[in-house]
C-alpha positions, -999 to 999 in steps of 0.1 A, spaced: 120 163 583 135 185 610 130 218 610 159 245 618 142 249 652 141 217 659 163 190 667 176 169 635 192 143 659 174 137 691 185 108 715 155 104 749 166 83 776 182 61 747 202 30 761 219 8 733 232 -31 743 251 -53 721 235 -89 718 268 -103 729 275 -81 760 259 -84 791 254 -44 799 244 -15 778 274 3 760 249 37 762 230 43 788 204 69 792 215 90 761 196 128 764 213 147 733 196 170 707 220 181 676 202 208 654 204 219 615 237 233 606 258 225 642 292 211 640 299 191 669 324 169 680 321 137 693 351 128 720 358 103 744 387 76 752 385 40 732 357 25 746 337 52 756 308 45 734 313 74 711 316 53 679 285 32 689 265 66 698 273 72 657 264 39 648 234 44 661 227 76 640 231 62 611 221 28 614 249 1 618 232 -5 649 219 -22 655 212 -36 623 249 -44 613 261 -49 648 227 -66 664 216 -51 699 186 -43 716 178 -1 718 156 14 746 148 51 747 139 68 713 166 82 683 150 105 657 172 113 629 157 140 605 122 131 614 132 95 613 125 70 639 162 53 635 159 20 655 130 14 634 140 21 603 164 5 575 198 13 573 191 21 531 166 46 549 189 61 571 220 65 548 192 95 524 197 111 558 234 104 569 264 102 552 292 85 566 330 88 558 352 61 579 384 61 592 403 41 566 391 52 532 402 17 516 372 2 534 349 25 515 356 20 482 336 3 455 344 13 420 369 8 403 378 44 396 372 74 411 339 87 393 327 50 393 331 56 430 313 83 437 283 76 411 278 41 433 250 52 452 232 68 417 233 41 395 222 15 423 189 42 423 187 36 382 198 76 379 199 83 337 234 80 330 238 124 319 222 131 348 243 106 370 277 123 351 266 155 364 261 149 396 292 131 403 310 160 386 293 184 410 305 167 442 338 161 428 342 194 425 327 208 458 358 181 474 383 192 450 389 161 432 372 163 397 405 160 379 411 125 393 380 110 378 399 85 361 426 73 386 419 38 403 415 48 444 450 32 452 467 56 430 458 85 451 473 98 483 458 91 517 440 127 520 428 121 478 411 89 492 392 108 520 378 136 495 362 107 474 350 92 503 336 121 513 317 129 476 306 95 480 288 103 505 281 139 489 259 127 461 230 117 480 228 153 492 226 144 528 219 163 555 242 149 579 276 140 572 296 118 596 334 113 603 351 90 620 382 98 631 389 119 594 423 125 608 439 93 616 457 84 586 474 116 572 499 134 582 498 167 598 488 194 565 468 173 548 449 166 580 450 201 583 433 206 546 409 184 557 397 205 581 393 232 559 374 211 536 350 201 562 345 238 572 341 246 538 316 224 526 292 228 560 295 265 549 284 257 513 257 231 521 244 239 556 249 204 565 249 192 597 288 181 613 295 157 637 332 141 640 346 116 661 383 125 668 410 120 693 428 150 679 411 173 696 437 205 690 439 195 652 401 193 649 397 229 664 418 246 637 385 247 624 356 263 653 329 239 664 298 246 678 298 225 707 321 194 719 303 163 735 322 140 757 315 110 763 327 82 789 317 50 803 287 52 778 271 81 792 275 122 779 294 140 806 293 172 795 282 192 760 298 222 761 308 248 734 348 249 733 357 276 752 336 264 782 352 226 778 390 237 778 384 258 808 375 223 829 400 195 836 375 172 821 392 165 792 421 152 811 401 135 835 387 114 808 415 106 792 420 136 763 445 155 754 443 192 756 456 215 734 493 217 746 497 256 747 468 251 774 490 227 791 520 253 788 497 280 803 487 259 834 524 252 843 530 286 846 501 291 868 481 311 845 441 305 851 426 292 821 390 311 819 361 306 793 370 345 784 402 339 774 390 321 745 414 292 746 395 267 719 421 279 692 457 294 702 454 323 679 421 334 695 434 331 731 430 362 749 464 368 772 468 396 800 503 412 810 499 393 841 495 358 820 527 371 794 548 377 822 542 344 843 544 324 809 580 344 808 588 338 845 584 298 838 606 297 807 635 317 825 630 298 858 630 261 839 669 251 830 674 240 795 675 204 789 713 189 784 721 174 750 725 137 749 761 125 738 759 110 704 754 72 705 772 36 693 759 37 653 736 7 652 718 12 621 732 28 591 715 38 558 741 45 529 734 61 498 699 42 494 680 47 461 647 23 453 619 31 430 589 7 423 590 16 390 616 23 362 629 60 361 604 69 389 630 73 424 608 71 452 639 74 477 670 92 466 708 88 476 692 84 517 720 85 542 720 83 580 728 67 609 706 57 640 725 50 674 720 19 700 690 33 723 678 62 704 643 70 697 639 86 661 609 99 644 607 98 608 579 126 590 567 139 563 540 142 540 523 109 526 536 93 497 573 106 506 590 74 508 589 71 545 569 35 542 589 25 514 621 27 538 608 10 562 607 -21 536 640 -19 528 649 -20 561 633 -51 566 637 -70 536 604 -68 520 618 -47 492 653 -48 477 674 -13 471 686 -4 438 719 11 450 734 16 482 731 -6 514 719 -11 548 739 -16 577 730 -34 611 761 -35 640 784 -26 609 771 -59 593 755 -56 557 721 -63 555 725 -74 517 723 -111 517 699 -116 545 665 -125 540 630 -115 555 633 -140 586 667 -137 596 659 -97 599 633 -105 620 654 -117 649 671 -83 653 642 -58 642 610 -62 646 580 -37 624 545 -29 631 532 -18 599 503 12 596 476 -11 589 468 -40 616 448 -61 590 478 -66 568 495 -83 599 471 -104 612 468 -138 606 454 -155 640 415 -160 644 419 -148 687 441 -124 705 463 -150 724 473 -167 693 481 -139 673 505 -123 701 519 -157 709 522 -166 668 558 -152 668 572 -173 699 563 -205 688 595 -215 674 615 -196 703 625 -227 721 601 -215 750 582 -240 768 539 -237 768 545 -220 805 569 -195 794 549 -185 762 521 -182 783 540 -156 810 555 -138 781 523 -131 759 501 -123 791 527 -98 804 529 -81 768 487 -81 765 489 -64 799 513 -36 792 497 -29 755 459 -27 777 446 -62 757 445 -85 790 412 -87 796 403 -95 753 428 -124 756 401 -151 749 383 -125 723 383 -133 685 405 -103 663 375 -97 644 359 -79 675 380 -52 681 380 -17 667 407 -4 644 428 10 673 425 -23 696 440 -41 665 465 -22 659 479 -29 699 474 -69 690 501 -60 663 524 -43 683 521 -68 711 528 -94 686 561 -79 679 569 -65 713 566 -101 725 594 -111 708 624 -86 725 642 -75 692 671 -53 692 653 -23 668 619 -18 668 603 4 637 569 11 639 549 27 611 522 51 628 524 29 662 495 52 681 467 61 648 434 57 664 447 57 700 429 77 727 454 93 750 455 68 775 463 42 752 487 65 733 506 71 766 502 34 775 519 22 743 548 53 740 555 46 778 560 9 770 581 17 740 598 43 763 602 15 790 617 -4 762 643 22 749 654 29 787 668 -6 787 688 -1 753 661 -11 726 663 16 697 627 25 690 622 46 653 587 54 643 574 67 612 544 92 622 521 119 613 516 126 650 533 157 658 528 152 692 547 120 697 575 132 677 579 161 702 572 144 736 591 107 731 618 111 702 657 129 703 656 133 668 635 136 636 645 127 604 624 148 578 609 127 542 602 147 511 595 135 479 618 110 484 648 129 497 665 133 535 660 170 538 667 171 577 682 155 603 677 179 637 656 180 675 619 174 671 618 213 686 639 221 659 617 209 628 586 224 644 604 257 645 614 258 612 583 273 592 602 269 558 609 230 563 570 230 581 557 242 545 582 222 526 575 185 544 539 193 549 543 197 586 523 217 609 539 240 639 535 231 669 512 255 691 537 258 714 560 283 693 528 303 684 522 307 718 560 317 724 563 341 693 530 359 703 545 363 740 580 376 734 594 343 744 629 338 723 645 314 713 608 296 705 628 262 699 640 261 736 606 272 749 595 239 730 621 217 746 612 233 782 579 228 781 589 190 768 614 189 795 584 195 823 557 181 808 579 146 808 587 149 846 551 158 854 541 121 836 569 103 851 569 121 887 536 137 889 551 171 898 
């Protein structure tokens, strides 16, 4: 057992091969994590960040068989060595998709898993689940069977799941990638909360990296290539262009800063955007750029190519889970749809594509009535990527599963081939051609799905969540595709949680809540708008903090400035 002076998780020249590769994914690993740190884990797909965790708490390489050099003591524990029963007294794990977790078939059957498989007395097994059900907030859904509860819900049982065991360590991976922007938000807070309450030690894997710093960490470890690059605290990281360099994201109002030439210093505290510490000098040249950079020209409205009329649909009798939904989408627009989860923006995308049948109004496709055409006949002319790649795959290997849809395209073996190779390029899946599904990560899946579909050249494409569990590169690989793709006259909706993508690749949003259309405006425009922020369960962008606290009005064209550049600095490196 560690003590607080001491390392809980130590990793010593520790290297880590999978039995089926032929070089190590970690390689000469020299980390110590002590009691009571929160620190995040980052690093582009493939990195090795989510081995490095499987390796604290045991999947590898008992799960995922390897050969470890090097030593890995966990809480006194010598990991390789030991059982991953042993291991999970000392580390809790919550994963990425909640749905993967579950056991029980309610909530409080759940979460008392782990104590009745240790022969716990039954009263003192209820009071103990109670406990943890409280400390996540959850004890009044004790009852509810896991699917009834919303994505963030899911994650808080998860998480007293893991709770229960009073664990020292508590792991996330990715916590962020399936809810939208508050609840991921709320998460945060939770996280922050409990570590405050327990002492435990934090580590979370994230590609978020601005969302995961709403709440401080202690340090930030990056990691690339299978080896640590740097463990810094925050403010020391963000002051580097290592993040970028490796493929991350920085927080966007540090992007904003560096475009108008203001030095980003570990003194100006710039881990969190209402902690950054800004001179008159940096206030004015922040100024100077948003005068000097011309205001973006409106795009004249479109050819309607979609239109929703009047759309009501409820999966149950007298419950509306969309109401009287109206709108139009143009030929070669790219539209965001957002808002919280669970407010109908999934179920819209089924009734756009057949899976589900409306109970009033209609759906219109060229000024042709969707009505009496079925699931397959849709297909030709809009192709969708759903949120979760395992409910779309059915192919045992890549190359089938991307080539699946053009089998009965009239296209010859040779032209299949061409096709399904170029698409496995663009999406970044060419060299896993020959690889089974069943290998790849959550994130490399969900690119096999959107190949899948991309392969095919329909006229609208709606992807729910297209980039959850993309590192940037991969995020900007797959929004510059679909970007590609709209520049030719493809119209590209997407429902997402990602703030980010809304703001950088869409014209318009078109704003979900509880089942109702409550705006239709610029992406710059929602994030603007702190009363439909609170309302859709939305989060601001950092951009119009960083505008309000300098002065900078209107905030909204700030936004679409900064947009404006940070588009021509991708496309023309300038």
């Amino acid at each position: 057992m560690a003590e607080r002076n001491e390392p809980i998780i130590s990793f010593r020249d520790f290297s880590f091969q999978y039995r089926a590769q032929k070089r190590p994914t970690l390689t000469g690993i020299d980390l110590d994590i002590y009691p009571g740190e929160r620190v995040l884990i980052a690093g582009p797909s493939g990195s090795g960040k989510s081995t490095l965790a499987g390796c604290i708490n045991g999947l590898n390489p008992f799960s995922n068989p390897g050969v470890c050099t090097g030593t890995l003591t966990v809480d006194g524990v010598d990991a390789p060595h030991s059982s991953i029963f042993e291991l999970s007294a000392h580390v809790g794990t919550v994963l990425q998709d909640p749905d993967g977790q579950f056991i029980g078939l309610t909530v409080g059957e759940d979460i008392a898993f782990a104590l009745e498989n240790s022969c716990m007395p039954q009263e003192e097994m209820h009071t103990i689940t109670r406990r943890a059900a409280e400390l996540v907030g959850i004890e009044n859904h004790l009852g509810y069977a896991p699917h009834e509860l919303s994505g963030g819900q899911k994650q808080r049982v998860s998480l007293a799941g893991v709770m229960v065991d009073q664990v020292k360590i508590l792991l996330f991976d990715e916590p962020l990638a399936n809810l939208d922007p508050a609840t991921g938000k709320q998460t945060m807070e939770l996280i922050d909360e409990i570590q405050k309450k327990t002492d435990t030690t934090v580590l979370i894997i994230e590609h978020r990296l601005e969302d995961v710093l709403w709440r401080s960490v202690d340090r930030i470890v990056l990691v690339n290539e299978g080896r640590i690059l740097a463990d810094l605290r925050p403010d020391a990281l963000l002051s580097t262009a290592l993040l970028t360099e490796n493929g991350i994201r920085e927080p966007l109002y540090l992007t904003a800063l560096r475009y108008a030439g203001v030095d980003i210093t570990p003194e100006k505290h710039p881990s969190h955007v209402d902690s950054l510490v800004l001179n008159e000098a940096d206030t004015t040249a922040l100024r100077n750029w948003f005068t000097a950079y011309p205001q973006p020209e409106a795009a004249p409205a479109p050819e309607p190519l979609l239109e929703v009329r009047d759309l009501c649909f409820g999966y149950q009798k007298g419950q509306a889970t969309l109401k009287n939904v109206r709108f139009s989408i143009g030929k070669g627009e790219m539209v965001s749809i957002v808002g919280r989860n669970g407010a109908g923006k999934s179920t819209l995308s089924k009734l756009i594509c057949g899976f589900e049948t409306p109970d009033a109004g209609a759906i219109f496709l060229n000024g042709r009535s969707l009505a009496e055409e079925n699931i397959r006949r849709r297909a030709q002319h809009i192709g969708y990527v759903m949120q979760n790649p395992n409910q779309m795959i059915s192919k045992t290997m890549i190359y089938d599963e991307v080539a699946l849809g053009l089998q009965r395209s009239g296209l010859t073996e040779a032209q299949i081939r061409e096709k399904v190779e170029q698409t496995l390029k663009i999406c970044g899946l060419y060299p896993f051609r020959n690889w089974p599904v069943s290998a790849l990560s959550f994130g490399q899946k969900k690119r096999v799905t959107i190949a899948s579909v991309l392969a095919l050249d329909p006229e609208l494409i709606l992807l729910d969540e297209p980039t959850a569990g993309q590192d940037f590169r991969h995020y900007t690989d797959i929004m510059e595709f679909l970007r590609g793709l709209n520049a030719q006259g493809v119209t590209v909706v997407m429902i997402t949680h990602d703030m980010h993508l809304m703001l950088e690749y869409t014209q318009r949003a078109l704003v979900f809540c509880d089942g109702e259309l409550i705006a239709d405006r610029s992406p710059a425009g929602v994030l603007c708008d702190p009363a439909l922020i609170q309302q859709a369960a939305l989060k601001e962008t950092s951009l119009y903090t960083l505008a309000n606290r300098c002065g900078i009005a209107p905030a909204q064209e700030f936004v679409e400035r900064f947009i404006a550049q940070d588009r021509e600095v991708r496309e023309h490196g300038r």
